[in-house]
VEXSEZA-304696 format. One record per residue: x, y, z of N, C-alpha, C in turn. Coordinates in steps of 0.05 Angstrom, whole numbers, plus 32768, in hexadecimal, padded with zeros to 4 digits. Layout:
XYZXYZXYZ/...
//
This chain:
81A481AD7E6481B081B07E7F81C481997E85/81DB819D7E8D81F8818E7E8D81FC818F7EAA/81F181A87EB7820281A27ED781ED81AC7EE4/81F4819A7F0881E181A47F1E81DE81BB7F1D/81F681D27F1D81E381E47F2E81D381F77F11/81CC81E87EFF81BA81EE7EED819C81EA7EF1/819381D37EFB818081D27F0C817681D37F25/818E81EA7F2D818781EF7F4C818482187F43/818682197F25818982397F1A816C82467F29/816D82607F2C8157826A7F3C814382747F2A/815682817F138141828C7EFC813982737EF2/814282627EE3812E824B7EE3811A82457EE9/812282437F07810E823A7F1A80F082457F1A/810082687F1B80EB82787F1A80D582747EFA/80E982737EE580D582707EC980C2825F7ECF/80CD82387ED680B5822B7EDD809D82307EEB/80AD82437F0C809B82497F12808182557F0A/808782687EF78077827B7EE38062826A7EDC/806C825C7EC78059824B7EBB804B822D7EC8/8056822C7EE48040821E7EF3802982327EFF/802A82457F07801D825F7F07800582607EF7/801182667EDF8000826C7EBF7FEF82507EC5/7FF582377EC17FEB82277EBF7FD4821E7ED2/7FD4822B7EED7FCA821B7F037FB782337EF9/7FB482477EEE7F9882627EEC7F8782507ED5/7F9B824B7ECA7F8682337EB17F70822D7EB7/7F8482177EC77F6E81FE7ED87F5782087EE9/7F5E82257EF77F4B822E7EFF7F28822F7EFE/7F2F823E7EE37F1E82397EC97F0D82227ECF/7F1482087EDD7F0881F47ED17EF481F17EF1/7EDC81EE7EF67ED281EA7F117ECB81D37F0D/7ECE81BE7F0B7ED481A57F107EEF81A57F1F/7F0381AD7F1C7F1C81AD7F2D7F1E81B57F42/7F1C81A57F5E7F2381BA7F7A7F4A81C37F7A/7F4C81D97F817F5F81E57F867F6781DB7FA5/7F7F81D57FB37F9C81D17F9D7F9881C37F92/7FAD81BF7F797FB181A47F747FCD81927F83/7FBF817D7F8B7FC981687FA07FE781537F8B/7FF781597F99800E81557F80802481397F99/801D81207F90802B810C7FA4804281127F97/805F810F7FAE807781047FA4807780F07FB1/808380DA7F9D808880BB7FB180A380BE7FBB/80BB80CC7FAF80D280C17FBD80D680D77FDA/80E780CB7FEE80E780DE8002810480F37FFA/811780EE7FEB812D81027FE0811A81157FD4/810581127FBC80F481327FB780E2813C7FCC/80E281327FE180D8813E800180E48148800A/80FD81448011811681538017811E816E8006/811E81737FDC812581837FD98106819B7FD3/80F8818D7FD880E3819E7FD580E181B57FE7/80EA81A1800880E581B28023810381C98025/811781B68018812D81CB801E813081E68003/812181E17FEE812381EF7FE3810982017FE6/80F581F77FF480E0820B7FF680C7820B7FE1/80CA81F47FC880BF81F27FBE809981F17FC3/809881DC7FD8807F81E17FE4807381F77FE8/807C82127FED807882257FF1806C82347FD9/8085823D7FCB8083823F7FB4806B823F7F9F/8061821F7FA08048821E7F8C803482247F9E/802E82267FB4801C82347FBE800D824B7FBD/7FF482517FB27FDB82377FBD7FCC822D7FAD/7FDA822C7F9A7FD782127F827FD381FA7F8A/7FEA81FC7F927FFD81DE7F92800381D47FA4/7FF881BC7FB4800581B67FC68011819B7FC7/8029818C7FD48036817C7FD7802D81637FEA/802881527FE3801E81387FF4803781227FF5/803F8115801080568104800B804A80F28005/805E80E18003805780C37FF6806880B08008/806980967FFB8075808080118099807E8005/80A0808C800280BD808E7FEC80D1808B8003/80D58081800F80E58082801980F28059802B/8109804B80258104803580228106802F8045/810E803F80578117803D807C810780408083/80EE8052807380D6805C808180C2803B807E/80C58034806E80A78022806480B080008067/80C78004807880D27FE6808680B97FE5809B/80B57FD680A3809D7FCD80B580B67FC880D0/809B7FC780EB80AD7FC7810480C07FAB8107/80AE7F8D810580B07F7D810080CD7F7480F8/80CE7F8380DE80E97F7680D980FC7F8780DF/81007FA280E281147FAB80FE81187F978113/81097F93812281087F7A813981107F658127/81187F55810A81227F418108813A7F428102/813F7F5A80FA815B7F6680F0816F7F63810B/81607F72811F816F7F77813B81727F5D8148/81627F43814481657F25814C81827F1E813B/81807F1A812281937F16811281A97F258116/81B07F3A811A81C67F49812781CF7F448145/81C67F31814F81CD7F28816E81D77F0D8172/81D17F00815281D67EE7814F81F37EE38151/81FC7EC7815B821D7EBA815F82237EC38144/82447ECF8142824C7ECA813182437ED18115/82317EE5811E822F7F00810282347F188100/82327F1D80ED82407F3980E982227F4080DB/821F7F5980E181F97F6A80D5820B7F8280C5/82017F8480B282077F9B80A781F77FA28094/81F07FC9809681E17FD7808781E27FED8085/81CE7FFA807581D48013807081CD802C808A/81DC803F808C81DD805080A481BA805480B1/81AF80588098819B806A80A48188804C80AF/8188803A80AB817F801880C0818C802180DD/819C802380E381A980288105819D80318114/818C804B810D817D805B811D815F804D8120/8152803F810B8134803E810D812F802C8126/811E803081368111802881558108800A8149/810C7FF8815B81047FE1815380F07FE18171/80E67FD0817680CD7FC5819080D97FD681A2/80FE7FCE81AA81087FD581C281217FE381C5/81327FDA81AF81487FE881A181487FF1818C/81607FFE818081608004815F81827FF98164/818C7FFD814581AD7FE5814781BB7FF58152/81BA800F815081DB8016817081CB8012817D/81BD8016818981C0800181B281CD7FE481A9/81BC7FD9819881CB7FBB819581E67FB6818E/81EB7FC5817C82077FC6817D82207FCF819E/82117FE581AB82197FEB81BA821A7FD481D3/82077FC281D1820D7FA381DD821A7F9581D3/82267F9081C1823B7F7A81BB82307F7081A5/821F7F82818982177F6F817682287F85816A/823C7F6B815282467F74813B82387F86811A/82327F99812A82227FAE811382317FBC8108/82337FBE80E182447FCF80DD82347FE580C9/82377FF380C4822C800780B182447FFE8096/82368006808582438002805F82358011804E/823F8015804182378027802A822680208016/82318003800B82277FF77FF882277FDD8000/82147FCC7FF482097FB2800082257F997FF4/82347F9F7FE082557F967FD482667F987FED/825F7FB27FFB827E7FAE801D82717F9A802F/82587F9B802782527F788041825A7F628036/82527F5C801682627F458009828D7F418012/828D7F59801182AF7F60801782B97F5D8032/82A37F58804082AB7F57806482A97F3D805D/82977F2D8058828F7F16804F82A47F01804A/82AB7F0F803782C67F02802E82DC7F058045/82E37F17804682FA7F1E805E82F57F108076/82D67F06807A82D97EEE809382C97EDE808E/82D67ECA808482C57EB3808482BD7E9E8098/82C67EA780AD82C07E9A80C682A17EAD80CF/82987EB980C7828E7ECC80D182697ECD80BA/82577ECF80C682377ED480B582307EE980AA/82367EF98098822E7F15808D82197F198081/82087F2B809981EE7F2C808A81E77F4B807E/81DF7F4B806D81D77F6A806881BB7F738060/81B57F8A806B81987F8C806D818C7F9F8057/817D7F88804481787F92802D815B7FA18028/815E7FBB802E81447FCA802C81527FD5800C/81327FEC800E81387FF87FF381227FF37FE0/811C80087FCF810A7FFF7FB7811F7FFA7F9F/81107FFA7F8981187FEB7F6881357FF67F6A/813E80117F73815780207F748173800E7F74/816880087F96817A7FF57FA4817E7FDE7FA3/81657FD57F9881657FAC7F96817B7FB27F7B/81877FCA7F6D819C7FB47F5581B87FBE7F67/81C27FBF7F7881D77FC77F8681DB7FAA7F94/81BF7FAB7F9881BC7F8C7FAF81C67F787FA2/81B87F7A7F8A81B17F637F7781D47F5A7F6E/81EB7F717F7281FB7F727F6682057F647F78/82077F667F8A821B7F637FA682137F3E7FA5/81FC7F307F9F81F67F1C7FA082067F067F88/82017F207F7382117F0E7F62822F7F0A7F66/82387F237F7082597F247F7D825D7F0B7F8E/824A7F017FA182517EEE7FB3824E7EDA7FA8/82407ECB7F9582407EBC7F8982577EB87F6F/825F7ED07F6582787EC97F5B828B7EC17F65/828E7ED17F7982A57EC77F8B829E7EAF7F9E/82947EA07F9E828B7E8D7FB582857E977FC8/827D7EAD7FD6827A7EB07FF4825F7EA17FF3/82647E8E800982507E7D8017824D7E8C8031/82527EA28040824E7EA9805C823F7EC8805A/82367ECA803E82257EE58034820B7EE28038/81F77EE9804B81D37EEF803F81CD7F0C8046/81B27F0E803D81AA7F27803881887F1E8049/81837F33805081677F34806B815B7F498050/81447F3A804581357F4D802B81297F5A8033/811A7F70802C810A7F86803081007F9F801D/810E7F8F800C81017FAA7FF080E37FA57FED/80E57FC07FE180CF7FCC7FD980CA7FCF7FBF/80B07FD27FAB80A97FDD7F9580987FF57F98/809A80077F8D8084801C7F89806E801F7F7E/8066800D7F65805580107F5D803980037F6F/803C7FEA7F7880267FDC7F85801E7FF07FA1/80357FFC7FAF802E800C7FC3801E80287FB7/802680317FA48017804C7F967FF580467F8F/7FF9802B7F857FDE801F7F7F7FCA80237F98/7FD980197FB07FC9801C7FC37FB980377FD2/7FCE80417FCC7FC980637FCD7FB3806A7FC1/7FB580677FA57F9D806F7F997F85805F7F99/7F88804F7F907F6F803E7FA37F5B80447FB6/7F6680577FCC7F62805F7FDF7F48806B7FDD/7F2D80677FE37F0F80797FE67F2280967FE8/7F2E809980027F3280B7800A7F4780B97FFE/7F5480B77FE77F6880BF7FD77F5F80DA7FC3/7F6880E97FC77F6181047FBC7F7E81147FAF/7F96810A7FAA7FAB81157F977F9C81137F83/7FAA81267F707FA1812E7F537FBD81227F41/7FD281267F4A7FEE811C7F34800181107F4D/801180F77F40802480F17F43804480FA7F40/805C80FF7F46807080FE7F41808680EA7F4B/808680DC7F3C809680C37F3A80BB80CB7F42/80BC80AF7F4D80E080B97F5980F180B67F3A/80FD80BE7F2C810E80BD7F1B811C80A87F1D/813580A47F33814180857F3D8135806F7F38/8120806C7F3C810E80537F3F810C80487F20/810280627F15810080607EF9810B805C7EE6/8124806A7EF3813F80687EE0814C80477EE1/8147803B7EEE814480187EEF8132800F7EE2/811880107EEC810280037EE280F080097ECA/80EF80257EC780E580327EB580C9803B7EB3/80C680527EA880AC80677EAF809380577EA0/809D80427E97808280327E80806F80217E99/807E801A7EB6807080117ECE805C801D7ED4/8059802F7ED5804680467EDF8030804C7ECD/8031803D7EB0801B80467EA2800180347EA4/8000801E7EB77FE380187EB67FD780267ED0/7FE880327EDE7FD980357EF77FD980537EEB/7FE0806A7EE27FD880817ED87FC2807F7EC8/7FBC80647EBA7FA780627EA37F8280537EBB/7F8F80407ECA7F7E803C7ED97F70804C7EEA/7F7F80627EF57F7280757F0F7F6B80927F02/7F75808D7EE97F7480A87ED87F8180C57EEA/7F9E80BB7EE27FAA80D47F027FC680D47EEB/7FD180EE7EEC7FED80F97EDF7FFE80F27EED/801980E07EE2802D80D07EED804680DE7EE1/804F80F07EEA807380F87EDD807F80F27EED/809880F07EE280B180E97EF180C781007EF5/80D581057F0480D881177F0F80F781187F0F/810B81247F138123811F7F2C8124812B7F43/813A813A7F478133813C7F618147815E7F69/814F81697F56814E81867F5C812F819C7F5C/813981AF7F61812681C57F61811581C57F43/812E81CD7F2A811481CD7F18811381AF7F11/811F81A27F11810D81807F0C80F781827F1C/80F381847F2C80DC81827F3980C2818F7F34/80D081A87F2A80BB81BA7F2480AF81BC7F05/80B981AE7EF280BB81A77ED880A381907EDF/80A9817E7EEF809681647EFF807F81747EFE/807C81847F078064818C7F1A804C819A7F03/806481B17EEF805C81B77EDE804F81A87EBF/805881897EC8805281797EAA8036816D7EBB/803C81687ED2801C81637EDD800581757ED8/800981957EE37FFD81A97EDF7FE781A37EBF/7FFA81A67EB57FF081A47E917FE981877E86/7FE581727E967FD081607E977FC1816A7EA8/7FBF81697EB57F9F81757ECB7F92818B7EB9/7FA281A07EAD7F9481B17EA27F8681A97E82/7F9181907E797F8881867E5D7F7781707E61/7F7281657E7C7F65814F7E7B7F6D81327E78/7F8E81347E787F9A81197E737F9F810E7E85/7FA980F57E8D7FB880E17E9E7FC580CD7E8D/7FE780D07E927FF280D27E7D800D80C17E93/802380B47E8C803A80BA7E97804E80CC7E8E/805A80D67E90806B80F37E82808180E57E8D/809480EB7E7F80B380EF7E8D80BD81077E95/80C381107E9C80D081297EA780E781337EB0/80FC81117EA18119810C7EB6811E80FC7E9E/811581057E8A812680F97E71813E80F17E63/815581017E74816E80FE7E74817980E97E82/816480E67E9B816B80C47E9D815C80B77E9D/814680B67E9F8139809E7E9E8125809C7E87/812780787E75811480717E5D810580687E61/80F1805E7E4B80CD80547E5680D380377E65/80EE802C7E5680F680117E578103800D7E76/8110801D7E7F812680217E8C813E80147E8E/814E80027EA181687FF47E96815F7FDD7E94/81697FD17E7D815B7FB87E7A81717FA97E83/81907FAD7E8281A27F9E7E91819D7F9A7EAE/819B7FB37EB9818C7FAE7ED681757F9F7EE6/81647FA67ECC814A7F8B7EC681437F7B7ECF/815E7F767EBE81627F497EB8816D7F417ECF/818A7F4F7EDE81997F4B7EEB81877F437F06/81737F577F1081627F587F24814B7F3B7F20/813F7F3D7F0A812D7F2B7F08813B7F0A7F0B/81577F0B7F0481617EF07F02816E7EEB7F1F/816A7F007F32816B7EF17F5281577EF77F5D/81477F0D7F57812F7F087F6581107F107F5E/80FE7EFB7F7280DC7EFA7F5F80C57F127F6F/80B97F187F5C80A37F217F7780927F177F86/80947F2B7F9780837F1F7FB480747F327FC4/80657F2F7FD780527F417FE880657F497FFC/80577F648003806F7F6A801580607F7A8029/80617F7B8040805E7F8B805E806A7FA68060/805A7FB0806280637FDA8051805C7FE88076/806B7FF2808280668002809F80528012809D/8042800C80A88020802480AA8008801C809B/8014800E80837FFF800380717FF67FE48074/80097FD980757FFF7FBB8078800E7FA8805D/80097F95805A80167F7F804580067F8C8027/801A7F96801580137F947FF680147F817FEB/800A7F7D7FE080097F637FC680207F6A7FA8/802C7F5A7FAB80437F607F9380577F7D7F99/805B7F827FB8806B7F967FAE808D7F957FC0/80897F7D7FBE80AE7F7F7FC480BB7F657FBC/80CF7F637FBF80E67F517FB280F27F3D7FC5/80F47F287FB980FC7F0F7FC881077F017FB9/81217EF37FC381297EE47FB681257EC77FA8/812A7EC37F9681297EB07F89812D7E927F93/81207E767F8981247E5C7FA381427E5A7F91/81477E5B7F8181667E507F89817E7E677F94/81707E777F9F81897E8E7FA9817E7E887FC7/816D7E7F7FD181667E7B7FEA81797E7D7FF9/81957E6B7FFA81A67E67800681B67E8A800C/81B47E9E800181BB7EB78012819D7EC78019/818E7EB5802181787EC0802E81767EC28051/81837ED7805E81847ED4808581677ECC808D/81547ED9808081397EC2808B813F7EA28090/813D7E9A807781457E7F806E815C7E758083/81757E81808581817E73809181877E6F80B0/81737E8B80B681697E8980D7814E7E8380DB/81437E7380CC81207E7280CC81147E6580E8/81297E6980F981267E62811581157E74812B/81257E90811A811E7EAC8125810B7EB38115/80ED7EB6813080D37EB9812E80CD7ED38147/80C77EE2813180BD7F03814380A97F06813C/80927F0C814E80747F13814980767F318144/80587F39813780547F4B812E80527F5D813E/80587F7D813F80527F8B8154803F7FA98153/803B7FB9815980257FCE815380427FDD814C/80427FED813F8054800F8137805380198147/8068801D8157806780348165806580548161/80648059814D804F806B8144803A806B812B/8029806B813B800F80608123800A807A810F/800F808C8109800D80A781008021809F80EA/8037808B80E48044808D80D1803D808180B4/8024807280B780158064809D8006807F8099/7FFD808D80A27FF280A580977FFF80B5808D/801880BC8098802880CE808B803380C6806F/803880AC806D803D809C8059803280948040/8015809D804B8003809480327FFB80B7802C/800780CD8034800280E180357FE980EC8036/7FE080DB804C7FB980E980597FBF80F78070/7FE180F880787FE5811180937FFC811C8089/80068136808E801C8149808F802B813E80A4/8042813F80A78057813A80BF8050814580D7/804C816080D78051817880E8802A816D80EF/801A815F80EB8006815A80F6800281438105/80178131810A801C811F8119802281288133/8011811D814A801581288161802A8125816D/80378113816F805A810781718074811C8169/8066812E8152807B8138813C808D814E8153/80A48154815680B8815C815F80B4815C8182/80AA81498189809F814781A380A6812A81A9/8099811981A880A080FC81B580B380F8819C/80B180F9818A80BE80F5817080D28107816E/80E28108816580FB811B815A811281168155/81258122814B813F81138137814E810F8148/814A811D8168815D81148173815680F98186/813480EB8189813880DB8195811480CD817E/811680C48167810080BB815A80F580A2816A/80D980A6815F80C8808E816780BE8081814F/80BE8095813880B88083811780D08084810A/80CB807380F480E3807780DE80E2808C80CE/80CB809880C780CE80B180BD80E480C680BF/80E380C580E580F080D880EA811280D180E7/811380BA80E9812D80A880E4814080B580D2/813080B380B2813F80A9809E814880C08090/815780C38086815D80E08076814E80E0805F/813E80D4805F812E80CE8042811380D5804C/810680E0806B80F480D6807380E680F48079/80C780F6806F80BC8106806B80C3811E8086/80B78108809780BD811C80C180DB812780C2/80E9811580BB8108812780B4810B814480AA/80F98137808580F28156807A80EF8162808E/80D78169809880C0817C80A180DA818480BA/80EB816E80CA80FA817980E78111819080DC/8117818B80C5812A819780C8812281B880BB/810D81B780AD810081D280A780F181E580B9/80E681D580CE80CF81E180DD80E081F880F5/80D2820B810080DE8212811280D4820D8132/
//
């Protein structure tokens, strides 16, 4: 397969379908197995093409779909919204980030209202046009707000080294990445954790590589493929799970072989590891993981906006919607949140879920009737 709309083909679709079919009567067979089988996606883009393609449906009542925490706007904690929006009010900076940050509810605002008061907020594409404003004013503090899992920290990672080639001294970055694996851990971990297979984000992988995932598939004894993110990638995903459950394995599979290796980029790697270390990180709904996000390094400190506003001290605050660590760790459906298209909704959210175009309540708003 050479082009999209090859894996968006219907007959395709349909063959896999077939033989997820065939496969799930297998398992049947087996009474040790409760039916469905409980199939996590971590990233929130295969939440999105699942719902718009209908896929959920589809493997039904096999198969059912559990979200996961995949999404990097959703699993920012309130906290640092509220530090972001301090730092964006500050003399003489300029805040800049990616679109879908503007909308998420902080304690009291989200960044258009703040912007709409007189804070210099800009939206960018890539975390390189904040280094480039950066440059263009050097009278001026450019901060950019670095969320994101393994995907995004080498974009970041890039933009850091840009400023440092070029001397910008008036560049930091407000950290916030994420890793997936320590958060997945937690998942499973979980007493009330009851998924049967994993499907891993492809992106993530295609950086870091599908060899991450093999102690925690070997530890929880649970099927880990990787996925992309059309119709039949997904469904190829679902089907390489299928046929571990039905053989008894727990295994990592690839399933997105065309891009991503066990190794993954090792240029990307190095590049990441040589600005930044791991660290614990504060995940929205769940609470502080151990080892699962990214921080910079002590001699890069100096484009660290913590560090260089360590003045600015925001206490911790409750979520204003507490329903979104559940949805997150996928122990609730969207559409079972009492909030969901009611106090909550795309046209006026109370979680980031509903925020982010990546964000499961998004899925579910824009499908539901």
């Amino acid at each position: 397969m050479k082009y999209l709309t090859e894996f968006r083909d219907k007959d395709v679709a349909n063959g896999v379908l077939s033989e997820i079919q065939k496969t799930a009567k297998q398992i049947k067979q087996n009474p040790n197995i409760k039916l469905p089988i409980l199939l996590m996606e971590i990233c929130g883009g295969q939440t999105h093409s699942i719902l718009q393609y209908g896929l959920n449906t589809a493997v039904l009542p096999d198969v059912e779909f559990v979200h996961g925490p995949g999404c990097p706007v959703c699993v920012t904690p309130i906290e640092t919204i509220n530090l972001a929006l301090e730092l964006a009010k500050q003399p003489n900076v300029i805040f800049t980030s990616f679109g879908d940050m503007l909308r998420v509810p902080g304690s009291h605002e989200n960044m258009f209202q703040a912007k709409a008061n007189g804070a210099d907020i800009r939206w960018v594409y890539s975390p390189i046009d904040a280094v480039e404003i950066a440059k263009e004013n050097p009278d001026k503090e450019v901060i950019f707000f670095a969320i994101g899992f393994e995907t995004t920290v080498t974009p970041i990672t890039a933009a850091i080294h840009l400023a440092k080639k070029w001397g910008v001294k008036n560049f930091f970055i407000l950290t916030a990445m994420v890793r997936v694996p320590p958060a997945l851990e937690v998942i499973l971990n979980d007493q009330e954790c009851v998924i049967n297979g994993v499907l891993a984000a492809g992106h993530v992988c295609t950086i870091m590589g599908s060899g991450e995932y093999e102690p925690l598939a070997q530890k929880y004894a649970i099927p880990i493929v990787v996925t992309g993110f059309q119709p039949v990638e997904i469904l190829s995903g679902v089907l390489t799970c299928l046929k571990q459950i039905r053989d008894g394995r727990a295994q990592v599979e690839n399933a997105y072989n065309w891009v991503v290796r066990e190794e993954g980029n090792l240029v990307a790697k190095e590049l990441i590891n040589e600005y930044f270390e791991i660290i614990n990180r504060r995940w929205r709904g769940i609470g502080e993981i151990p080892n699962s996000g990214f921080g910079l390094r002590k001699e890069y400190q100096h484009f660290n906006a913590e560090e260089h506003w360590k003045n600015i001290i925001i206490k911790k605050e409750a979520e204003s919607n507490p329903y979104c660590g559940l949805v997150l760790t996928g122990k609730m459906k969207p559409t079972a949140c009492p909030f969901f298209k009611k106090e909550c909704s795309q046209e006026h959210p109370i979680g980031a879920l509903m925020v982010s175009s990546e964000g499961a309540c998004a899925a579910y708003h824009k499908v539901s009737k």
